[in-house]
N, C-alpha and C positions, 0 to 999 in steps of 0.2 A: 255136596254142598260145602264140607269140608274144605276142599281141596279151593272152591271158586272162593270161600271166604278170605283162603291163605293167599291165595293168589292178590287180593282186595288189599292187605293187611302185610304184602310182603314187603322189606325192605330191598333196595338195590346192592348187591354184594358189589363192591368198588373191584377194578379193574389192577393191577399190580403197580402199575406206574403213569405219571400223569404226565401229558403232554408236556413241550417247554409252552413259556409263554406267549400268548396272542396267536398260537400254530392251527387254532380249531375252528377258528373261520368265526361266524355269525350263530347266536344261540337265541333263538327265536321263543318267545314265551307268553301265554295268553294271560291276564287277570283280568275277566269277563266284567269285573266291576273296577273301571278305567278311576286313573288316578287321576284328582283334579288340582293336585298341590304336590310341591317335593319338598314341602319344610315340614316336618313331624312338628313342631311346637305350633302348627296351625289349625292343621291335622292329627290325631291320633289311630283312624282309620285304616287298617294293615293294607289297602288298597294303594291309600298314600305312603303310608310308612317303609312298607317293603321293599317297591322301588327306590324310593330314596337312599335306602338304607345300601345300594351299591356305590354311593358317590360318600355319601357323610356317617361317618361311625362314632360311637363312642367310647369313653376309657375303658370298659369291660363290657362284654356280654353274659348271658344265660343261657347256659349249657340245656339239652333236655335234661338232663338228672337233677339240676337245681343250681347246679355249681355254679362260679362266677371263673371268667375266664378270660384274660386280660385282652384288649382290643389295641388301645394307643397307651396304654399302660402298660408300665416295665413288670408292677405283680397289684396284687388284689391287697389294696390294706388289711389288715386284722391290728387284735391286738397285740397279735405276738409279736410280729414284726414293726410296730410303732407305726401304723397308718393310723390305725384307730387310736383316739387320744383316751384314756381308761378313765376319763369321766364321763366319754362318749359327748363332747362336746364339740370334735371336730374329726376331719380325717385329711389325713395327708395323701397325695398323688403324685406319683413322679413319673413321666413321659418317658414311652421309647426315644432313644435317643437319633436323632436323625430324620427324622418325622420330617415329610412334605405337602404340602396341597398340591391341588393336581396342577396349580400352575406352576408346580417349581419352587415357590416360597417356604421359609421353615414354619413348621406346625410349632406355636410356644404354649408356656403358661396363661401367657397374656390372652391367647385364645380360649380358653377353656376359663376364666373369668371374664368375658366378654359375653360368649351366651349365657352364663348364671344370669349378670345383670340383664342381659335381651330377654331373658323370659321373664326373670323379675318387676323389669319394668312397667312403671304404673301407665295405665290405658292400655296398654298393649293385648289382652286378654289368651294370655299364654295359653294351649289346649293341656300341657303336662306341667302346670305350677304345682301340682300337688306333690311331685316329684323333689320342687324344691323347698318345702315347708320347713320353716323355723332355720331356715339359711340365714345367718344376718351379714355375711364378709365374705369373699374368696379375696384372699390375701397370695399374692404371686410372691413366692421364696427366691428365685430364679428361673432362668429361661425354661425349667424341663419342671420345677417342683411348683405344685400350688398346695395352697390348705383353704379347705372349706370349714367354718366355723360355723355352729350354730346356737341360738339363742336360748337352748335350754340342752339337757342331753338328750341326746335322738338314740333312740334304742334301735333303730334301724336307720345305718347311717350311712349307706350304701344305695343309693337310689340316684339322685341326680347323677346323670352321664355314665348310667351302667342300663342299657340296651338301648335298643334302637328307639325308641323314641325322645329319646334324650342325646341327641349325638352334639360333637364338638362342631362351633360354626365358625367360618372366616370371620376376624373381626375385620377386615378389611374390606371384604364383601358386605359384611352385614350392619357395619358400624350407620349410615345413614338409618336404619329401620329401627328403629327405638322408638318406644310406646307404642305410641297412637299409628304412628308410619309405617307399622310394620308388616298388617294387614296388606296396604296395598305395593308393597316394593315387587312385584311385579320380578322383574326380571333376577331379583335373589331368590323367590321362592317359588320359580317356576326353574332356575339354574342355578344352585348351589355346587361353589367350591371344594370340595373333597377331600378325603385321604383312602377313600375306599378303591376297591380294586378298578372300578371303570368312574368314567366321567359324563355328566350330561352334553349331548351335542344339540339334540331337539327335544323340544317338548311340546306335543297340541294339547292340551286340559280334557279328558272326557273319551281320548282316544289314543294317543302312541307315547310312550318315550323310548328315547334311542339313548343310545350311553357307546361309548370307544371307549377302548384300557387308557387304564392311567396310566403313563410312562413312570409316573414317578411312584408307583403303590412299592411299599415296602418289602415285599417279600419278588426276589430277581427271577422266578421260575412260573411269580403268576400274577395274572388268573391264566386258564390256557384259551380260552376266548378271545378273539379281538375286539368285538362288539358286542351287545345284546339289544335288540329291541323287544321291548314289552307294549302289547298289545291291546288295547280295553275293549269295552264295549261288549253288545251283544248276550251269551247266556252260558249256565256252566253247560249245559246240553251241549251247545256246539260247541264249548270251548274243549268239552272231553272226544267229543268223535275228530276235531282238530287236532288231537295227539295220538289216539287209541286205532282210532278208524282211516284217516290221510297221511299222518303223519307230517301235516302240514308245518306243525307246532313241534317242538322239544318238549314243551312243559305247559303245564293248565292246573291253574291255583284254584283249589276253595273250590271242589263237587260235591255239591250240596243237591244230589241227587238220590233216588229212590236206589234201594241196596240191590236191587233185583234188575234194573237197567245199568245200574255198575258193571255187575257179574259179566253181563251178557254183552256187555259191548269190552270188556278185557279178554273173555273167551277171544282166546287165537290169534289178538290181535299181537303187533309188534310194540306194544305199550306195559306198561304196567303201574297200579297204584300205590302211593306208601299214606299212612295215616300215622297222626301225630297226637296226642292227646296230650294238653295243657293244661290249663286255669279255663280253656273256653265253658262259658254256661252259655245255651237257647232260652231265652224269658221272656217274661211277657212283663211288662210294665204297665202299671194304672195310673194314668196322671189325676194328679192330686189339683188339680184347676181346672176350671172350666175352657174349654177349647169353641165353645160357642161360637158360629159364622154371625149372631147376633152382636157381638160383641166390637168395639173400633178394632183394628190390626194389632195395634201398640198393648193392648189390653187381652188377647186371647191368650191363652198357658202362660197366666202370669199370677203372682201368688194376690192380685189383687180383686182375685174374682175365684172362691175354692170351687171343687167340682160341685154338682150336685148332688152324687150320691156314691160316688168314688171315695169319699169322705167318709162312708158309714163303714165301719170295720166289719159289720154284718155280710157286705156285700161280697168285700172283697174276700173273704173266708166263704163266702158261696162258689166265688168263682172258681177259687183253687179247688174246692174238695170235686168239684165236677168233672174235672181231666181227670184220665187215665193213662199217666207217665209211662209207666212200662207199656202200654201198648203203641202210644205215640212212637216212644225211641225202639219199637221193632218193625213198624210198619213204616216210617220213614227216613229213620236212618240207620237201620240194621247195624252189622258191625262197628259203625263209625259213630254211635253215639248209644250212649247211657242214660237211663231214666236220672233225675236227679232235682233234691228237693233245698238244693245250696247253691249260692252263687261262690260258694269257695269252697268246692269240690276237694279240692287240694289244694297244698298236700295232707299228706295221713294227718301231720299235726295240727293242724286248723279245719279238718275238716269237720262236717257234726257225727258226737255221739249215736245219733240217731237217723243215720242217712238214708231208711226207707220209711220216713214218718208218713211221706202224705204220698206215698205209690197208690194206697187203694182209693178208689174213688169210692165217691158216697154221693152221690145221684140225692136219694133219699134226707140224706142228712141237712144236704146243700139248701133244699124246698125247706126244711124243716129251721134251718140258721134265718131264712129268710121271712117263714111264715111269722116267727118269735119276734122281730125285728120290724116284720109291720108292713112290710113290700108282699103286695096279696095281688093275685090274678084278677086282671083288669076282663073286659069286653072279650078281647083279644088273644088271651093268654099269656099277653104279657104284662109281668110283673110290675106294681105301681104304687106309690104314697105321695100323699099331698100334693096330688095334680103331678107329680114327677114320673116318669115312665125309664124301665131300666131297659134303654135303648141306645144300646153304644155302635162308636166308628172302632174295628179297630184294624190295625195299619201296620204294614211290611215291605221288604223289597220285593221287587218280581227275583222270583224263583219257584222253578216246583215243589220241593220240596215243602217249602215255608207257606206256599198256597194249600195243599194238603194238610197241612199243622192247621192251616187258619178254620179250612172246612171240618174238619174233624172238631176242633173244638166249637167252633158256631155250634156245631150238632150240639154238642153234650151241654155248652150253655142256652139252648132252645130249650132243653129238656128240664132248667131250672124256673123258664119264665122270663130268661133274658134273650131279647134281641141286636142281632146283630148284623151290623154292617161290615162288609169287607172291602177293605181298599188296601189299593197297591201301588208302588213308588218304585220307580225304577233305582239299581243301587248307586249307580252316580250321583243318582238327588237326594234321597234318602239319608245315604252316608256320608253326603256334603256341608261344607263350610260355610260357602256361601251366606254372606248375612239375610240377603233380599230372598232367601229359601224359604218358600213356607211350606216345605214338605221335609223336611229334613227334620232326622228324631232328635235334636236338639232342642227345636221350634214345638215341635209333637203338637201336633193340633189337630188331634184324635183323640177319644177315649184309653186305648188301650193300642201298646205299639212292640213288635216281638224280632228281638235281633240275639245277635252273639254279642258277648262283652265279658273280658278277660283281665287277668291282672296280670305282669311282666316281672313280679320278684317273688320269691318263693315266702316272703312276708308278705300275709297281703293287706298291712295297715295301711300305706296308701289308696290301695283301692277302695279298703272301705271309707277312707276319708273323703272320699266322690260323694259320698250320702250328705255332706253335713248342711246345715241350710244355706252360709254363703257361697256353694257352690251352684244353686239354680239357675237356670241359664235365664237369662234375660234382656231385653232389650241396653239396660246398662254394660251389662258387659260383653256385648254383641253376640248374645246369645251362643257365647262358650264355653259356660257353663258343663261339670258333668254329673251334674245330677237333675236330666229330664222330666224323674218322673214329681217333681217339685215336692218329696217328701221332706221333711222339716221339725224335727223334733229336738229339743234342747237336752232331753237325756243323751239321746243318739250324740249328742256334739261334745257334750260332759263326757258319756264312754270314750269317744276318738280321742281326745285331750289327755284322759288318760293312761289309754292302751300307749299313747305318744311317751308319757313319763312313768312307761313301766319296763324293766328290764328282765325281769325274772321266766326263761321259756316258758314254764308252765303257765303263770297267772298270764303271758300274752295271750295264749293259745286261747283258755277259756276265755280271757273278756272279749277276744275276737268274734270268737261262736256267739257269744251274746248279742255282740251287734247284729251280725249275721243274723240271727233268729228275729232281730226286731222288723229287720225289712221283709224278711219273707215267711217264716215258720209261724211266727208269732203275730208280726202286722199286717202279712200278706200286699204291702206294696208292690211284691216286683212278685213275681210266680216263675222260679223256676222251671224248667221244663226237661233241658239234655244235656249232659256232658260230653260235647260235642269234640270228637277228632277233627283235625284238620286235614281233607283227604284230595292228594294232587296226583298227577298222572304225568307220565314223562316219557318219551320212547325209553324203548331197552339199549341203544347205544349212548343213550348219558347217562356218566357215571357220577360219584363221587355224592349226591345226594343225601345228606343226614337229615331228616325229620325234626324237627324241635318245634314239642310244643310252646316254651314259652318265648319263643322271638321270630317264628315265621319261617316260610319256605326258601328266601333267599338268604338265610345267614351267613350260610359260609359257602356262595356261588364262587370266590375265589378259587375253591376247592373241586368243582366239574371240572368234566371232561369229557372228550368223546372218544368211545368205543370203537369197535370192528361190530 
């Protein structure tokens, strides 16, 4: 078992030398949940994002250790160096020098002040504005320097245009798509302008993009690929017997498969997997409105109609105490996830003090929170008050994996008195933009709905500022919103605004935890579940593959190659 776990868990030792450039022909790769956009501030879903992220980058990335590490920037601001302004008021940026898009054009300042204002822009319903919070200027110094200025000091000042979901855009390409326009520009956000190693050529929404190198990518030795197409559609099942089993594929994103069908289908084959662990948490969210098919369209998961009884703190403290975490994360995702009762797992310095508080289940206790509270067993067995029955939808993407999580838990919440519905959404729809979706976990028009959802800076006061109430997605803001499960608390908003004008490591760390504890340990809005790895599969002749949890499996594809 040892040895199949290693096997599961090993990383690819790179090859001594790497191809020249465009020598390796075509690199074929599945991500069984197809991309339906290639502009990250539409999308934030790493199905869109990662693709994308081989055409358009931005000024730094995130290393897996935490580090930041310069992209189209010449180094990483600090304060030593005078990026960072020591009131923490602004931060300077200065461009590699020589910068091209892939048509040839120079990469400027002016570009990298043009997407600020593209996301900033009112109507527009940016998917990553929380990235640009308390922005008020990007001021262009010269062709290569900008400074970003902010309206108060930002104790984390490092967020816009440092990973991939914040990359630099053409303003020339994208200057028509402002506001309200930007949703449908079509042909920029289905084919965005570059500086990444390859270029988009085709793109069908829901099923292929192709990409060819960029002649103009900065570095003269790469990528060693000449093409890559990425593949969608379909399931990680076949997307893993596709590399492991044929060898049809190169590579297969995101196996979200049982640990014991892993094992067995890497036995012997000419494959191997590597796993990544991040910021990923598996959760379950309770929507705090009613999702009612009673209800007109414009009016269902919208805070003007709360739930029924999703509202009671009673319930949702039943719900949680009734899983059993640690068994969940051994029987469904063995080596590649961990029990976990945090959505900010990590790192060490934010994560909680008390990080196996809600492992044991309590069956017993759960009937007992609920009997106290007034929801008493109906005809039926299921639990009820005032004509109200606690009988939920709750909703995921098709996977096995996540189908397994769903039946398991239905079980353990039968055995409180609650019934439950299972439904399932294909992950194209589920994890799409789409405004006319009404399946999609933005929209959530289910009781309770369970995916992955991660933060991308090793601070994670951005992410938690997804919580705060003007983030609920909603028909106004076309439902871009990232805070689905319409949680809404004015302490919660008073804490963010805070943790926002505090600079001192320690007092971050705690008031972080605090929030933290309010949506899950403490309020039980969102239930934790798994610390989820990221685990992909690639034959044994591609090399050069580094793992990173916090920016995805195509980081540094510049850097493959192909083997003997």
């Amino acid at each position: 078992m040892n040895r199949i776990v290693a096997s599961v868990l090993a990383l690819m030792v790179a090859s001594p030398a790497i191809a020249e450039r465009g020598s390796d022909g075509e690199l074929r790769a599945l991500y069984w949940q197809a991309a339906m956009v290639l502009n990250p501030y539409l999308s934030t879903s790493a199905k869109d994002v990662e693709p994308a992220g081989l055409a358009v980058e931005p000024l730094a990335i995130v290393e897996d250790d935490g580090t930041m590490t310069p992209r189209l920037a010449q180094e990483i601001p600090s304060i030593e160096n005078g990026g960072i302004a020591e009131d923490y008021r602004s931060v300077t940026w200065k461009l590699k020098p020589g910068l091209l898009w892939s048509d040839g054009t120079p990469v400027t300042a002016e570009d990298v002040k043009f997407t600020a204002d593209y996301c900033m822009a009112p109507g527009f319903g940016c998917a990553v504005l929380d990235e640009f919070e308390n922005i008020s200027s990007v001021e262009v110094i010269d062709e290569t320097t900008l400074r970003i200025n902010f309206d108060q000091p930002k104790y984390v000042p490092l967020q816009a245009f440092v990973g991939q979901r914040t990359p630099v855009l053409q303003k020339a390409q994208f200057e028509p798509c402002l506001g309200a326009a930007g949703a449908s520009c079509t042909e920029q956000n289905f084919g965005p302008i570059g500086t990444g190693p390859f270029k988009v050529t085709n793109f069908l929404p829901g099923d292929v993009v192709q990409f060819d190198i960029n002649p103009h990518y900065r570095e003269a030795d790469k990528p060693a690929f000449s093409s890559v197409t990425i593949k969608g559609g379909g399931n990680a099942m076949a997307a893993a017997r596709a590399v492991l089993e044929t060898g049809e594929f190169d590579f297969a994103w995101n196996l979200q498969l049982a640990p014991d069908v892993l094992a067995a289908m890497v036995e012997g084959s000419n494959g191997s997997l590597t796993a990544a662990f991040g910021s990923m948490v598996e959760r379950i969210e309770l929507n705090q409105t009613d999702p009612g098919f009673g209800l007109p369209p414009e009016e269902r998961s919208t805070t003007a109609h709360p739930h029924p009884f999703l509202t009671d703190p009673a319930v949702r403290k039943a719900l949680s105490m009734a899983i059993d975490r640690p068994l969940l994360a051994e029987l469904t995702y063995g080596p590649a996830g961990k029990a976990t009762c945090s959505i900010v797992p990590t790192p060490p310095a934010f994560a909680p003090l008390d990080p196996e508080a809600c492992f044991a289940q309590d069956i017993a206790g759960a009937n007992e929170v609920l009997d106290q509270a007034g929801w008493l067993p109906g005809a039926n067995g299921i639990r009820e008050k005032d004509g109200i029955a606690l009988s939920l939808v709750f909703q995921t993407s098709v996977n096995s994996v996540r189908q397994d999580v769903q039946a398991l838990i239905k079980q353990w919440w039968s055995e409180i008195g609650v019934q439950t519905e299972l439904k399932t959404v294909e992950g194209s729809v589920f994890f799409g933009g789409d405004q006319e979706n009404p399946d999609s976990l933005q929209k959530f028009h289910a009781d309770a709905q369970m995916y992955t959802d991660a933060f991308y800076s090793p601070d994670p006061a951005s992410f938690l500022n997804k919580f705060v109430c003007a983030n609920i997605p909603s028909p106004e803001n076309q439902w871009q919103g990232k805070n689905p499960t319409r949680f809404c608390d004015p302490a919660y908003d008073e804490g963010i605004q805070k943790l926002h004008q505090t600079a001192e490591p320690q007092a971050r760390q705690d008031l972080a935890r605090e929030l933290e504890a309010m949506l899950t340990r403490d309020g039980h809005y969102m239930l934790p579940l798994i610390h989820r790895g990221m685990v992909s599969a690639h034959v044994n002749s591609l090399a050069g593959i580094s793992p990173n949890g916090w920016e995805g499996q195509l980081w540094n594809i510049a850097d493959w190659y192909r083997t003997e």
